[in-house]
Every structure is written in C-alpha cells, then in structure tokens.
N, C-alpha and C positions, 0 to 999 in steps of 0.2 A: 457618098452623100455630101451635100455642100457646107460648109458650115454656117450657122445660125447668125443672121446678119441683125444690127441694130432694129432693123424696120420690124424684122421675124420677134425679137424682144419685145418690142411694140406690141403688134396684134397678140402676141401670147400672155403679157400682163394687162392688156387693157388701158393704156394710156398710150401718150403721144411721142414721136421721137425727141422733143422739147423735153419731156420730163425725165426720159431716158438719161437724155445728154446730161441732165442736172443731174440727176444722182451720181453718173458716172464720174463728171468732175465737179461734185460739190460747187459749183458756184451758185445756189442757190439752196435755201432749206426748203427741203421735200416734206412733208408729211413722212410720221415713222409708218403708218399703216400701208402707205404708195410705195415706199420706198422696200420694204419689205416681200411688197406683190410681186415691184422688179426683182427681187433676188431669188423668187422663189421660183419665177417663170424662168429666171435665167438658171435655174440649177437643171430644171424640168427639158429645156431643150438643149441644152448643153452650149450655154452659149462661153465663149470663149475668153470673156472677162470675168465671170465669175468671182473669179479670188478676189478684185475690184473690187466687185460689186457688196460684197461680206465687207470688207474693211472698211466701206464708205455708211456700210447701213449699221456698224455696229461697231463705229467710234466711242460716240459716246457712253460706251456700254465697258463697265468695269472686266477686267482682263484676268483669267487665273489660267495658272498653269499645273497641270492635272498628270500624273506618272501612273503609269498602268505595266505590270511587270506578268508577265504570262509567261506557258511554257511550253518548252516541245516545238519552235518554230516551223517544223516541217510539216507537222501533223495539219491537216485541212481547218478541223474546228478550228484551231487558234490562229489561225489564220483568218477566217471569218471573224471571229472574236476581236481582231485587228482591226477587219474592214467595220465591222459593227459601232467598236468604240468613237472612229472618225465621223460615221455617219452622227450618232448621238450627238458627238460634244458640235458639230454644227449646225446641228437642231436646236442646240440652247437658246431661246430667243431671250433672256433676260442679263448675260454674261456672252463675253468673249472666249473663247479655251481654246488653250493651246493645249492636245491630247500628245503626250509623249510615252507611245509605246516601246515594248523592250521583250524581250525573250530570253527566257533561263535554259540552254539548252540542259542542263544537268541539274535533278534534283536535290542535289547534296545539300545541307545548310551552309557551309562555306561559299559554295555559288550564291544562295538563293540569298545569302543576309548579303555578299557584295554586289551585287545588283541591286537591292533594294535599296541601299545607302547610295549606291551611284544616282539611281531615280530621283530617289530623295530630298538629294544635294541640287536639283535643279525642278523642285517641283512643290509647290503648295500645301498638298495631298497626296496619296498614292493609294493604289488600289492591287491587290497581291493575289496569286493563285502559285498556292503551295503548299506543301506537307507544314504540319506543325510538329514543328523539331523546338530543343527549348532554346539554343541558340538564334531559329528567327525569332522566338518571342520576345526576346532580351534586345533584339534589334528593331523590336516593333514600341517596345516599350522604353528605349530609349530616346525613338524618334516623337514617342508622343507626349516625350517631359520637354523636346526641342521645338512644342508648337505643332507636329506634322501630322494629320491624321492617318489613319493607317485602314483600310476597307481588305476585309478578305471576301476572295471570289469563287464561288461554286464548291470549296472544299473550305468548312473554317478552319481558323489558328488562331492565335497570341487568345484565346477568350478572356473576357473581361479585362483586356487591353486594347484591343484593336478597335475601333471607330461602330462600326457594324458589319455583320456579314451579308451578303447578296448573293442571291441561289436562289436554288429548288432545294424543296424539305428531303432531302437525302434518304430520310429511313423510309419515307411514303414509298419513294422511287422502287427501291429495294424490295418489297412488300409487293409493289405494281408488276416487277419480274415476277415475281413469285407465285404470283396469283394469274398473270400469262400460265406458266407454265405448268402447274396444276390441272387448271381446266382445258388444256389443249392438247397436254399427251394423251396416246391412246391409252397408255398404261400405268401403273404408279411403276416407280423404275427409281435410278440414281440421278442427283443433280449436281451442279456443280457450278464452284462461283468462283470467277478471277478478281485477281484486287489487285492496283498497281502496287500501294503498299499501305502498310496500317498506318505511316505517319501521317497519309492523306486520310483526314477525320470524314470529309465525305464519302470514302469509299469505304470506311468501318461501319459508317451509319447505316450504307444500300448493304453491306456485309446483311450487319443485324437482324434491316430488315426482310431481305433475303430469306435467312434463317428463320427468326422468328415468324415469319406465315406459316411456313409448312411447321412448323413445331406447332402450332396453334389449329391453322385447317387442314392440312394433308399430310399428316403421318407417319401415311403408306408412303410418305417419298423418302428415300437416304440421301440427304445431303451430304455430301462427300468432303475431305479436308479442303481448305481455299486453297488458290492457288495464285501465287504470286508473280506476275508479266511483268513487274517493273516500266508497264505503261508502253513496252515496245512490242513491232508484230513479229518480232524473230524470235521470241519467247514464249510470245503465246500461240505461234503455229506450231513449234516443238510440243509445246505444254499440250496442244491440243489433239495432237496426233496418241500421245502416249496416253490419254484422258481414253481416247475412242479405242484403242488396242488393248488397255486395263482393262476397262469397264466397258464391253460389249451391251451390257444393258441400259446403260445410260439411254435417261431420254429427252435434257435437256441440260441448258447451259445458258449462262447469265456472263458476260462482258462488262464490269462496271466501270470501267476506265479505260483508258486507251487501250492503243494494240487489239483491237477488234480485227485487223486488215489480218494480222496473222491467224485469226479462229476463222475467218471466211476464206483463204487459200488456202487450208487444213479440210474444211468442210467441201469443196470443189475437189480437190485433189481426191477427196478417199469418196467423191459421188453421193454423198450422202443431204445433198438438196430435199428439202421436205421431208426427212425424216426422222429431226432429231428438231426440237423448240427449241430457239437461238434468239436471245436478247440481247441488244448492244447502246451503248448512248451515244447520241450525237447523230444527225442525220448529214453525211457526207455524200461527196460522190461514188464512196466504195458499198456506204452501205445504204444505197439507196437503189445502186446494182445488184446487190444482196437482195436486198427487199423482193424487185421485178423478179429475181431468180429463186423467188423460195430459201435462201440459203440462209437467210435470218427471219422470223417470224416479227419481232418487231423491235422498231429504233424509240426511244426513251430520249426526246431531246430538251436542252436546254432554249428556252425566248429569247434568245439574243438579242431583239430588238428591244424586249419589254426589257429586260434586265440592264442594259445599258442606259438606257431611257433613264431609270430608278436609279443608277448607281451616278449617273450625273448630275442628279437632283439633290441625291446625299453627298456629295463631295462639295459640290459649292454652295451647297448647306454649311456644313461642317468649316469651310475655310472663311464663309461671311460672318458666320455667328458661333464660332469657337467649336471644341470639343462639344459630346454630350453628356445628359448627369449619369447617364445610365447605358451602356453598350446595348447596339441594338443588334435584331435577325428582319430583313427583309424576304420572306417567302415569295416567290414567284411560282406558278401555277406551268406543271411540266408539259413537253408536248407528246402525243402517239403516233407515232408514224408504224402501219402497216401497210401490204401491198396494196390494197386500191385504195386508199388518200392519200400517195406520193404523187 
C-alpha cells in the first residue's frame, strides 16, 4: 500500500492542503477544533507525520510525565496493557503525557520497590501492579511524603497510602467463577482454585470469592485446598496434571492469575476438552484458542481500554490538584468472554 500523502490528509479531515500545511509548520494559528480533526485523521490513516502533528496541536497544552510499572513482560496481557496505556495517555485531549512504561520481571519486594523508585525518580505519578508486601508499602508511602502519587493496578496494595486503586471488584470476579461453574457441571463433584500468591490482594479477594459462593449456594461442591502457580505456566501445567490424576472427580477449575497457558497444555495433553468447567482471566491469544476449542469454558477479562481511560484521568488529576483527602477504589465493570462472542 502506498503511504498516505498530504492531499489523502486533506480529504480525510475535511479541509484544504493550505490548512494542512499550517498546522504542520505552524506558521499560522489554526483553530484548536481544525487542528485537532488533522490529528485525528492523520492517526486514522496512518499518515506518516503523525508525531508532528501531536506536538504542533498540543503545544500549548501543559506536559506531565506519567510512570506505569507492570509485570511479567512476556506474558501477552501485559503486553497489551503496554499498548493500552500508550493509546490512552494519547487520547488525553487536555494535557500532553509522556507514558513511561516498565516491567518487573520478578515479584519479590526487592525488585518490585527498586523499579518503582527507578519510575519514580523520573515521573510525576506512577501507577503499580503488584503484591502488597510491607516493604512496597513503605516505598509507596515514602514516595507520597516526596509529593509522588502512587495508583495501584488490578491487584491493591500500600491501602490507605496509595493515591487510589483501579480494577475490577475482585471478589465479584471470584464469585462469577463460581457461579460458572456450579450451574454448568453435570455433577456436584470437587473444585479447585490457583492463586499466583496471597501477597497479590487481588487474587485473595477472587480466592474468597471463589469460596464463599459455593459455601453459600452449592454445597454439594468440595473445594479443594488452593493452589499456588506463582503466576507461571510451568507450574500450573505440573500442578494441573497432578489436580486431574488426584482427583478423578474433579469437575472444575478456576485460573485466577496468570499461568493459565500451563492449565490449557495440561488440559490438551490429558484430552480432556469439554469435560471438565475451566475459568481463566484475561482474553489472550491462548485463550481465546481455548475458548474455540472447548478447552476453557470461559475468559473473565479486564477493559483495558476503560481502565486506562480512568486511570489517566486520575493521575493528571492527582498531579494538577495534589493528593486526595480520602484514598480512593475505581470499580470498573469486568468482561465475559465464551465461545460464541470471541
């Protein structure tokens, strides 16, 4: 394909190459509403000045610099998570951001508090997805005697230190497995629930809720002790083989954090496609070939676009008009993914 030439700008914002040209080198003030149209048609057809055309329409517009520390670089979510937070902080129509992503490859608090001071040291704000250990709280509540606000992501930590959290209501989550997996076995049978680890408070909460349905509506189910993946799939394809070789009655199973790819090559491997109810979160490439194949019953995902949206709103909130009087929680509304609405 050819690429997108000045005149193709033109007819795709609706003005003339004259006004083009103005925006593009500023010799002339454009309207902000015109000048905006070009930037948005030029994103729309990929037109090749682009970067340009942002710096010229969103000069005058005050600048913050935004730290976003995530984990598990390999894993797909957070990789999307990546691409998500860039889309957002260039959607800001009222501020400029520079989004400076990072990745924890290791959950320890030693890693995860010297990343976040690394972030930190070059950032306005910062936004965290991590276990609450008390070591990051001490480093969350340091940085926010230093002016810096502190946003945890999808898992809380530092509570009543950290700025606000931003997610899905965690224990609903948990409860929404649960109540899958009740009304869709044939049988009342044993259940089982992976957790990366209990210091991740997200995945204590989908724990809870997990548990707590069936202790409230089905009973007849045994949930079985948790089982801890440490977020990777070479521990929960182990974990998962020896779950199905224990417990022959087993009739279902809950993924609440990573390492899903290891419960779906466990679940291929021993054939057992469509007959066992398989929850996981996050809709990826793996398991969204799960899904078409029967091999997961259903994906539990996070809005990445909604939750970025929101969490850019609260950061250059927070760094225009200070801390808040009162730590906040932002609920975001989760998503269903089963085989026929992928």
């Amino acid at each position: 394909m050819r690429r997108p030439t000045i005149s193709d700008l033109a007819k795709a914002s609706g003005v003339s190459v004259a006004t083009i040209d103005r925006v593009l080198n500023g010799r002339h003030r454009v309207r902000e509403e015109t000048a905006r149209r070009v930037y948005d048609a030029a994103q729309s057809i990929g037109y090749h000045a682009v970067g340009l055309l942002r710096q010229r329409v969103f000069e005058d517009l005050p600048q913050y610099r935004l730290g976003f520390v995530l984990q598990k670089p390999a894993q797909a979510f957070y990789q999307s998570f990546a691409r998500e937070i860039e889309i957002a902080a260039q959607a800001v129509s009222n501020a400029r951001i520079q989004p400076h992503v990072e990745f924890v490859a290791a959950s320890t608090p030693t890693a995860i508090v010297e990343k976040l001071k690394v972030v930190a040291a070059r950032n306005q704000a910062v936004a965290l997805v991590g276990p609450d250990y008390p070591a990051v709280t001490a480093a969350v509540e340091e940085l926010k005697d230093k002016g810096i606000p502190v946003f945890s992501l999808l898992s809380d930590l530092a509570t009543g230190v950290r700025e606000a959290y931003v997610g899905v209501n965690n224990r609903k989550v948990g409860r929404t497995a649960a109540w899958l997996i009740s009304k869709s076995a044939r049988r009342p049978g044993k259940v089982a629930c992976f957790v990366g680890s209990h210091r991740f408070h997200g995945h204590e909460l989908r724990e809870i809720g997990f548990r707590s349905y069936f202790r409230e509506n089905a009973p007849e189910f045994e949930v079985l002790e948790t089982l801890i993946n440490l977020d990777t799939a070479e521990i929960t394809h182990e974990a998962t083989l020896n779950l199905l070789q224990k417990h022959p009655d087993l009739v279902g199973f809950y993924v609440c954090g990573g390492g899903m790819e290891g419960a779906i090559s466990a679940i291929r491997e021993e054939n057992l496609a469509g007959k066992l109810i398989i929850v996981v979160n996050e809709l990826t490439p793996e398991s969204k070939s799960a899904l078409a194949d029967d091999v997961v019953t259903m994906v539990i995902g996070t809005p990445l676009p909604a939750l970025c949206k929101e969490l850019m709103s609260l950061m250059v909130g927070s760094v225009e008009r200070g801390e808040a009087v009162v730590p906040g929680q932002s609920f975001l509304p989760f998503d269903i993914f089963v085989s026929e609405n992928i």
